[in-house]
ChimeraX commands (.cxc) that place a marker at each C-alpha (Angstrom):
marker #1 position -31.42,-25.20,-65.37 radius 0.5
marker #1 position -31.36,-27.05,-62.73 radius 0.5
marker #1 position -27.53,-29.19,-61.91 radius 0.5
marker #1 position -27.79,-33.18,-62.30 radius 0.5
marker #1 position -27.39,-35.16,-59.01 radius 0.5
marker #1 position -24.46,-37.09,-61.15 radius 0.5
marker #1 position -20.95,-36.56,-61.88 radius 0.5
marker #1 position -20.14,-35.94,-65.12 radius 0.5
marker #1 position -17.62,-33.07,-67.33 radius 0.5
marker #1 position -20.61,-30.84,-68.01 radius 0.5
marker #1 position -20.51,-26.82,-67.09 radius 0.5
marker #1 position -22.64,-24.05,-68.21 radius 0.5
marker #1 position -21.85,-21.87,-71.21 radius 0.5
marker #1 position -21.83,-19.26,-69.33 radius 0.5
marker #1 position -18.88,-20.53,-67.17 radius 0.5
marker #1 position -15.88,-20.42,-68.24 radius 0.5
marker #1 position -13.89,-23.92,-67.24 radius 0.5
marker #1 position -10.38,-24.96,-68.74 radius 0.5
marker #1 position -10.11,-28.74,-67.68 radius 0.5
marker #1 position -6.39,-28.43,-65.98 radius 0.5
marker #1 position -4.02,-31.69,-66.04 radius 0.5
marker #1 position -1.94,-32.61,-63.18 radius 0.5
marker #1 position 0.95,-30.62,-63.29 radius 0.5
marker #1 position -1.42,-27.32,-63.67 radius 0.5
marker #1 position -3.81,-28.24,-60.77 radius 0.5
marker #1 position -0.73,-29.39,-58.46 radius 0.5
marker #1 position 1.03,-25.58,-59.64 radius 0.5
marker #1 position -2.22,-24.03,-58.77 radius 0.5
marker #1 position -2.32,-25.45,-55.12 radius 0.5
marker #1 position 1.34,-24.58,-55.11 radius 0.5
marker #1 position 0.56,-21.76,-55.56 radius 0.5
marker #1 position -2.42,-20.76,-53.24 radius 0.5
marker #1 position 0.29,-23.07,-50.28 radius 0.5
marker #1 position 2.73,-20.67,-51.13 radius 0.5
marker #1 position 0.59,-16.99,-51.18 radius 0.5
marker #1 position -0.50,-18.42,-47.79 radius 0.5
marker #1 position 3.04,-18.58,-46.46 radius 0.5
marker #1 position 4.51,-15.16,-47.51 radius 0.5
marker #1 position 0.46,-13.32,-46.33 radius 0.5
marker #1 position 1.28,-15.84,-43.29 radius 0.5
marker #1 position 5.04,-14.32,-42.51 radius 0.5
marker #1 position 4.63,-11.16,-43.42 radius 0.5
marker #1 position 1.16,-10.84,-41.56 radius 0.5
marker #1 position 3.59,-12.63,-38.61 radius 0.5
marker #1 position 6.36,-9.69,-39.14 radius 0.5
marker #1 position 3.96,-6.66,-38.63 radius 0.5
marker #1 position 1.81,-8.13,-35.89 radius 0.5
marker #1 position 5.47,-9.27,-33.67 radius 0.5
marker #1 position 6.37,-5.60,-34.72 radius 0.5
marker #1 position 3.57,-3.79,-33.26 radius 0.5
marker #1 position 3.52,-5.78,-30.38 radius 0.5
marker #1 position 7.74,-5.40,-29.47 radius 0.5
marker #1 position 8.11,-3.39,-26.51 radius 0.5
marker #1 position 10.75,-1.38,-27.83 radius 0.5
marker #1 position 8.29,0.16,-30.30 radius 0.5
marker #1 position 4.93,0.66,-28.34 radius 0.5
marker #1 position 6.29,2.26,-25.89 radius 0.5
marker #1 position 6.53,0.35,-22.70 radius 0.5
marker #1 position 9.81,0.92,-22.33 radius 0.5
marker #1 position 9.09,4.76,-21.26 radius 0.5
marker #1 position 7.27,3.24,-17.88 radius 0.5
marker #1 position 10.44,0.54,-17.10 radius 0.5
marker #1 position 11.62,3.32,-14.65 radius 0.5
marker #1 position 8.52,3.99,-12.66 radius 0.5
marker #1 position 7.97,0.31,-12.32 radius 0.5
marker #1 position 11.47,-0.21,-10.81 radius 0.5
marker #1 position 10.70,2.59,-8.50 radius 0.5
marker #1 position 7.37,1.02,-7.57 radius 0.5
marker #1 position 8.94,-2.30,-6.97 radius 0.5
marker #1 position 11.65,-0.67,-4.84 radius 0.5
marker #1 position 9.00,1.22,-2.69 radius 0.5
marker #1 position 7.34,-2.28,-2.37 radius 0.5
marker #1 position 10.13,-3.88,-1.48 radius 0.5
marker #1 position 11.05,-0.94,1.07 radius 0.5
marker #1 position 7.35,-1.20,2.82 radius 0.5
marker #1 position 7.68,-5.24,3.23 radius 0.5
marker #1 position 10.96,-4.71,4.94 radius 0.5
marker #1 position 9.62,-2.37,7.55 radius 0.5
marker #1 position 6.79,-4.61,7.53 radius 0.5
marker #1 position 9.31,-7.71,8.32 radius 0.5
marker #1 position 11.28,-5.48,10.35 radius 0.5
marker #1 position 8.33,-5.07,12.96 radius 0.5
marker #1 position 6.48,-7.54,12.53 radius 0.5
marker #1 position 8.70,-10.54,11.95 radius 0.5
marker #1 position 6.49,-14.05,12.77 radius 0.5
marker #1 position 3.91,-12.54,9.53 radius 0.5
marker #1 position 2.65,-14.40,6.64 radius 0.5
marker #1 position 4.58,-11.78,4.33 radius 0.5
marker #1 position 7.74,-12.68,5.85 radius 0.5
marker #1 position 7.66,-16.20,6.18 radius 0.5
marker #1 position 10.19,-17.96,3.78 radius 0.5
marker #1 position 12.59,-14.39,3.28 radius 0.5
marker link #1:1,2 radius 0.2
marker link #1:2,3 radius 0.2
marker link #1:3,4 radius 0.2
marker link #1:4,5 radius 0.2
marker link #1:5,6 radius 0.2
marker link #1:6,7 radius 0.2
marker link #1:7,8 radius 0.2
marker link #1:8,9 radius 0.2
marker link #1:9,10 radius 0.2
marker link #1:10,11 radius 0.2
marker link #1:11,12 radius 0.2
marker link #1:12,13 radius 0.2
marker link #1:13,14 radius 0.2
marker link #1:14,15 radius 0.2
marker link #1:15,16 radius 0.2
marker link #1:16,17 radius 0.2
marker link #1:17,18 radius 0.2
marker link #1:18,19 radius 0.2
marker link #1:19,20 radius 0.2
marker link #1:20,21 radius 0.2
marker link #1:21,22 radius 0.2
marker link #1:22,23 radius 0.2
marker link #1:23,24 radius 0.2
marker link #1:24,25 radius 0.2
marker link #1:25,26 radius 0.2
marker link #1:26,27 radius 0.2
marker link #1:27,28 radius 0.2
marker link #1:28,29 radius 0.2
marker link #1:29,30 radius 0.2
marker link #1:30,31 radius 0.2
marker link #1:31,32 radius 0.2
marker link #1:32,33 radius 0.2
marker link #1:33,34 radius 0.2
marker link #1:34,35 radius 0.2
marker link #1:35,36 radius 0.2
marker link #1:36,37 radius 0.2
marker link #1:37,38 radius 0.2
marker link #1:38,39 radius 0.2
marker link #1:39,40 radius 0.2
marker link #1:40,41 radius 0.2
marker link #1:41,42 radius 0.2
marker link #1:42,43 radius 0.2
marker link #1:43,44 radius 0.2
marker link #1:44,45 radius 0.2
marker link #1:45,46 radius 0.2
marker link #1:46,47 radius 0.2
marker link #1:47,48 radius 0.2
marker link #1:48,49 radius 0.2
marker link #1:49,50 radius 0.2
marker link #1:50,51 radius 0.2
marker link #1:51,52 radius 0.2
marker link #1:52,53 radius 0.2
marker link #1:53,54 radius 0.2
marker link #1:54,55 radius 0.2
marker link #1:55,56 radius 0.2
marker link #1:56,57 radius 0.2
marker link #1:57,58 radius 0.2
marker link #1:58,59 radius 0.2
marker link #1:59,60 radius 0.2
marker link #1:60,61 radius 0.2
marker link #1:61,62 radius 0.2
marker link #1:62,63 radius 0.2
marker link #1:63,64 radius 0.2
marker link #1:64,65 radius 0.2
marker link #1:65,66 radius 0.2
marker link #1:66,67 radius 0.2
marker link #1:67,68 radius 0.2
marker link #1:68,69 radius 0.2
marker link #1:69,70 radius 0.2
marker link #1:70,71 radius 0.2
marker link #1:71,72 radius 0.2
marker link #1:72,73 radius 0.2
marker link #1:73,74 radius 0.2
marker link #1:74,75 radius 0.2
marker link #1:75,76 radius 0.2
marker link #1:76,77 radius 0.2
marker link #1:77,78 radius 0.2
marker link #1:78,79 radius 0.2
marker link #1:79,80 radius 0.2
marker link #1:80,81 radius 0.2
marker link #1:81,82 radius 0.2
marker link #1:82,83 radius 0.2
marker link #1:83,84 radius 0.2
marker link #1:84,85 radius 0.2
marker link #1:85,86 radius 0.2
marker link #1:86,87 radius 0.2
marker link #1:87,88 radius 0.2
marker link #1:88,89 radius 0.2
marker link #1:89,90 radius 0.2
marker link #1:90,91 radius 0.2
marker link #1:91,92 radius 0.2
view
C-alpha cells in the first residue's frame, strides 16, 4: 500500500499508534530532554574521570619533567653565561 501524499489520521493496522494529547506528548519530550541530560552528565563524569591526571597516571612522570626542566634551565645558563649578546638570552 502505497502512503497518500496528504495529511490525514490514517496508520496501518499493522502499526500500533495511540493518538497522545498534549500533556502526554509534552511528558514524552520531557522525558527523552531529561534521559539526554543524566546519559549527558554521567557520560561527562566518566570521560573528565579518565582523563584527570591524578588517575591516568601522569603524575608518576611530574618528577622527571622537573628534572628535565632544571637540566634545561642549567644548559641555558651556561649558555648565557658564555655567550651573553645570544638570541636565547636576550630579555633574561
Amino acid at each position: 500500500m502505497a502512503w497518500q501524499k496528504y495529511v490525514s489520521n490514517h496508520v496501518p493496522d499493522w502499526l500500533h499508534v495511540l493518538p497522545l494529547g498534549l500533556r502526554a506528548s509534552v511528558w514524552e519530550i520531557l522525558r527523552f530532554v531529561i534521559a539526554g541530560a543524566v546519559f549527558g552528565l554521567l557520560s561527562g563524569l566518566v570521560i573528565g574521570y579518565a582523563k584527570d591526571d591524578t588517575w591516568n597516571g601522569k603524575q608518576k612522570w611530574a618528577q622527571e619533567v622537573q628534572e628535565r626542566k632544571a637540566e634545561g634551565q642549567k644548559l641555558l645558563d651556561d649558555v648565557c653565561r658564555d655567550f651573553p649578546n645570544s638570541g636565547a638570552c636576550k630579555g633574561r
